[in-house]
N, C-alpha and C positions, 0 to 999 in steps of 0.2 A: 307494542314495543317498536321502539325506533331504530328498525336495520341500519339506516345509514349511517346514523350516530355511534350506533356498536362499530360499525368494521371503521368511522374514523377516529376512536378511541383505541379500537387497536393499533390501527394503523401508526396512528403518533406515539403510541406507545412502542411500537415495537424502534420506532427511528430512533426515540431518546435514549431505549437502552443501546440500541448497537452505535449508534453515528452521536457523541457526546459532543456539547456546544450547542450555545447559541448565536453566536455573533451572524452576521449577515452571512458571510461567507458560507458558514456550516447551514444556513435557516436553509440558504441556496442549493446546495448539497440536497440536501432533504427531499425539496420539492422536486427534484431531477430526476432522485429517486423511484419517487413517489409516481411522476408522469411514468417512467420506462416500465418498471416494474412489471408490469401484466403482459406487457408483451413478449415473446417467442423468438425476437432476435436477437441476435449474439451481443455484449456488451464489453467496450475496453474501457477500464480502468485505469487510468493513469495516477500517477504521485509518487514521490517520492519516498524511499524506504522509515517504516514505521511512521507511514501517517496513517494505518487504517484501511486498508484497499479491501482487506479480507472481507472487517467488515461493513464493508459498503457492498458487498457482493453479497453477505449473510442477509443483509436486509434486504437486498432487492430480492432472494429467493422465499425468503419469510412474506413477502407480499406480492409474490407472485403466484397464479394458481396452480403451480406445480410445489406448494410450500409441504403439501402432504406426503410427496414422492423424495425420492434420494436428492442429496446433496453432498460431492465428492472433490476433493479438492488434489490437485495433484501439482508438484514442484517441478519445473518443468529444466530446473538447475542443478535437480540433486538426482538423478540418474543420468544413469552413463546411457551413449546415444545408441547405443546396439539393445539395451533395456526397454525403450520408451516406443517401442513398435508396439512389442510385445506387451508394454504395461496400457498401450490405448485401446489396442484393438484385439489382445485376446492373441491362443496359439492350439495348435490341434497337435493330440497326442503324435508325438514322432515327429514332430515336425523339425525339432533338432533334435542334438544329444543333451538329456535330463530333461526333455518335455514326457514326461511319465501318462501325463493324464491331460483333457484336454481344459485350458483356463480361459474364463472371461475376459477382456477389456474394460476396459473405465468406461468407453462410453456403452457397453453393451449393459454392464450394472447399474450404470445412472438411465438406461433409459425409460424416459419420462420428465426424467428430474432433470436437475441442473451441474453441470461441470465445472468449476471455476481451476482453469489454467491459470494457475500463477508464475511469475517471471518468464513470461509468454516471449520474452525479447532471447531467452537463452535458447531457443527450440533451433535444433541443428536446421539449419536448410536440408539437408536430407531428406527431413520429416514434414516440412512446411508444406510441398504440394503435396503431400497426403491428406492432410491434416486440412486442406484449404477444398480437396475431394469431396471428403464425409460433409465439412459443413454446409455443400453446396447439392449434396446430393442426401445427406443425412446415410451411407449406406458403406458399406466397407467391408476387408475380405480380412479372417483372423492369416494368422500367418499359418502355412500349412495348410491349408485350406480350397477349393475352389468356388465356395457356397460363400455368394456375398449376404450380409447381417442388414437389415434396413431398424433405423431406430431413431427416436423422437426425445432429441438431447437440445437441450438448450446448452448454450456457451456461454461462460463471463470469462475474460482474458483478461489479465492484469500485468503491470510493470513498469520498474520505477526508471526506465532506457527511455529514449526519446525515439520512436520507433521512426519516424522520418529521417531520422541521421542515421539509424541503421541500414535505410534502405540505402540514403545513397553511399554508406561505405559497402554495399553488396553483400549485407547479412540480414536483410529482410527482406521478403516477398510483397512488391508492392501490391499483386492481386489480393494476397493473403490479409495482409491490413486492410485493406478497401473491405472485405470481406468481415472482417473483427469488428473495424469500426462503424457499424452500420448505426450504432448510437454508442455515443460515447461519454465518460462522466472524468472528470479532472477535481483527486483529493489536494485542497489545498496544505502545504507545508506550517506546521503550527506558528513560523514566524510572521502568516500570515493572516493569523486570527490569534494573536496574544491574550486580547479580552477574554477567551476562552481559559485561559492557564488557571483562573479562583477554579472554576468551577472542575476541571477535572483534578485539582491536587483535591479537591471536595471529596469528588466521586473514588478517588485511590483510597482516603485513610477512609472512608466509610467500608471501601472494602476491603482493605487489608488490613485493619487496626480497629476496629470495629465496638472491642471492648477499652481503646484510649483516648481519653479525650484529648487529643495534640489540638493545640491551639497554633495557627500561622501567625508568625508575628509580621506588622508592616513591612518590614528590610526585605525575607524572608519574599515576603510577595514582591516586594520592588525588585529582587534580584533575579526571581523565577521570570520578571516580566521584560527583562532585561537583556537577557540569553539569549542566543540565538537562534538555540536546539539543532542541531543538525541531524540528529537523530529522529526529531521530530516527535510524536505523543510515545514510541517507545520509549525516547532517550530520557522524556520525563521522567515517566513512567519506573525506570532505573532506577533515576537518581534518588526519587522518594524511597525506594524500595532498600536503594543504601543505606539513606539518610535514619530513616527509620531502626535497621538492625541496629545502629551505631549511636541512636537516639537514647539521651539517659534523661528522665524524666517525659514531660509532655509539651514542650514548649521547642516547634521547629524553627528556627533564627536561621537569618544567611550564613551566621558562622559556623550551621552545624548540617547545612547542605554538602552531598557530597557531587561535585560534579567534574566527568574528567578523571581524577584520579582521586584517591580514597584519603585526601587533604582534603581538610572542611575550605571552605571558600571563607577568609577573612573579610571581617566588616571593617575593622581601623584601617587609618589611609587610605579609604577607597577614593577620597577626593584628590589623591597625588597619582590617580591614572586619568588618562583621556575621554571624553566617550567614546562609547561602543562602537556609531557609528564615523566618528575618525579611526577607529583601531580597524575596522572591514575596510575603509575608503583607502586604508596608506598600503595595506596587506594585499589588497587584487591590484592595488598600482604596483607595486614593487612584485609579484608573481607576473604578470603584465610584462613586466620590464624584464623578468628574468627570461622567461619564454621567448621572446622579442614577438610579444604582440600574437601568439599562438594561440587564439583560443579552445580550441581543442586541448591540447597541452595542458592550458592556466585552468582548465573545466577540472580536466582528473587533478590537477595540482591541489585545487579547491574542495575537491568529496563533492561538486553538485555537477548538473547537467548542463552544457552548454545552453540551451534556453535561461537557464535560470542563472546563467553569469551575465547574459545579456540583460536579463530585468537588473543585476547590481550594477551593471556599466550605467542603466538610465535613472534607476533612484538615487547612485552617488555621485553623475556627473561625472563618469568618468571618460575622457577623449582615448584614441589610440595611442598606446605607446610603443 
């Protein structure tokens, strides 16, 4: 039997279920993956909301050789900051009022395994040089306690912030990132792998429609390929999921996509609008002009990152305004 051929059968197996796509971007993705994977240092995730970051973190713990041990994933946005002591590293009985008995930490339960901190960009400073302690000593003290925990945690950090502009607006730790990013992996935005979009509306009705046959009609794909998603493979992901409940018969059309709001998207007179990208090129000129040239400002005006208003200022040729 040929060992190597099994584990890279699995291996490609397990990337095509978690990381879907093939276009270059996502092929790239893959192998990035695929390099880091086995190794033991910490991993930032980058991309923008619902491109997938989770699972790009799933896959690199499914091929890493801690795949057998825990995998714990914790919101580093949705506890409050006086919780998130207590939720990493554990608390000994009495240590406040209603510590009854004495509880783990996240990283004292994963260890071996792996921790994926997600929305890593929302972690109070408070918590940051703690947080930048453990991973540099692997070792930490529960609260209430004076017996420090030593333990063998791998980290993946993910978030869709531009952690370098938080550092210099004074809300990240530059050691702490130096520290995160010691390999790093960047999820492309699905408007920037379109070619992708047949193959995941594939992958959705095989799994959520499984016993109907929906047929895509061409518009149907020209419109899906046309969008701009800002939501990205979630917000697809949505819109099938509307379009579907709302779906009468088996035949998906542009006109019975729901995207945005729970109005089918019309196919008549589509040629009495402009294209797509004169409607982006006149809309960050005129937000541009409203801001007077704020980019900061014209970023949150827009739902993206400042990095990523900078790539629209160079693909549409846009000057200062």
């Amino acid at each position: 039997m040929n060992t190597t051929t099994n584990k890279t059968g699995d291996r490609d197996s397990i990337l095509d279920k978690l990381i879907l796509g093939h276009s270059p971007s996502m092929e790239a993705l893959k192998q990035e993956i695929t390099q880091i994977a086995e190794s033991d240092s910490p991993v930032l995730i980058q991309g923008e909301t619902g491109t997938g970051k989770e699972l790009v973190a799933r896959a690199l713990y499914q091929l890493s050789p801690r795949s057998e041990k825990a995998f714990i994933t914790i919101n580093c946005a949705n506890l409050q900051e006086q919780l998130l002591e207590s939720e990493l590293f554990g608390y000994r009985k009495g240590a406040f009022t209603g510590a009854t008995q004495n509880k783990p930490g996240l990283f004292q339960i994963t260890n071996n395994g792996t921790l994926l901190m997600d929305e890593i960009g929302e972690l109070p400073l408070s918590h940051q040089a703690k947080l930048l302690r453990v991973l540099e000593t692997m070792e930490f003290i529960p609260i209430g306690s004076t017996q420090s925990i030593r333990v063998d945690v791998r980290v993946i950090a993910a978030t869709n912030r531009s952690l370098s502009e938080e550092i210099e607006e004074g809300r990240f730790r530059a050691d702490l990132f130096f520290r995160l990013s010691v390999l790093t992996l960047e999820v492309p935005p699905l408007r920037e792998h379109r070619e992708d979009i047949p193959d995941l509306v594939e992958f959705f009705l095989r799994k959520h429609a499984p016993d109907r046959k929906i047929q895509v009609t061409q518009d149907a794909n020209v419109h899906l390929m046309n969008y701009h998603w800002p939501g990205n493979v979630r917000e697809l992901f949505n819109v099938l999921e509307r379009s579907l409940i709302f779906l009468s018969g088996d035949e998906l059309s542009a006109s019975s996509l729901y995207i945005q709001t729970r109005t089918p998207v019309p196919l008549t007179g589509i040629t009495e609008f402009p294209p797509l990208d004169q409607v982006i090129r006149t809309h960050i000129i005129r937000v541009l002009a409203a801001t007077k040239n704020n980019k900061t400002h014209a970023a949150k005006i827009l739902g993206v990152q400042r990095r990523q208003l900078y790539r629209y200022l160079e693909t549409y040729q846009i000057k200062d305004y």
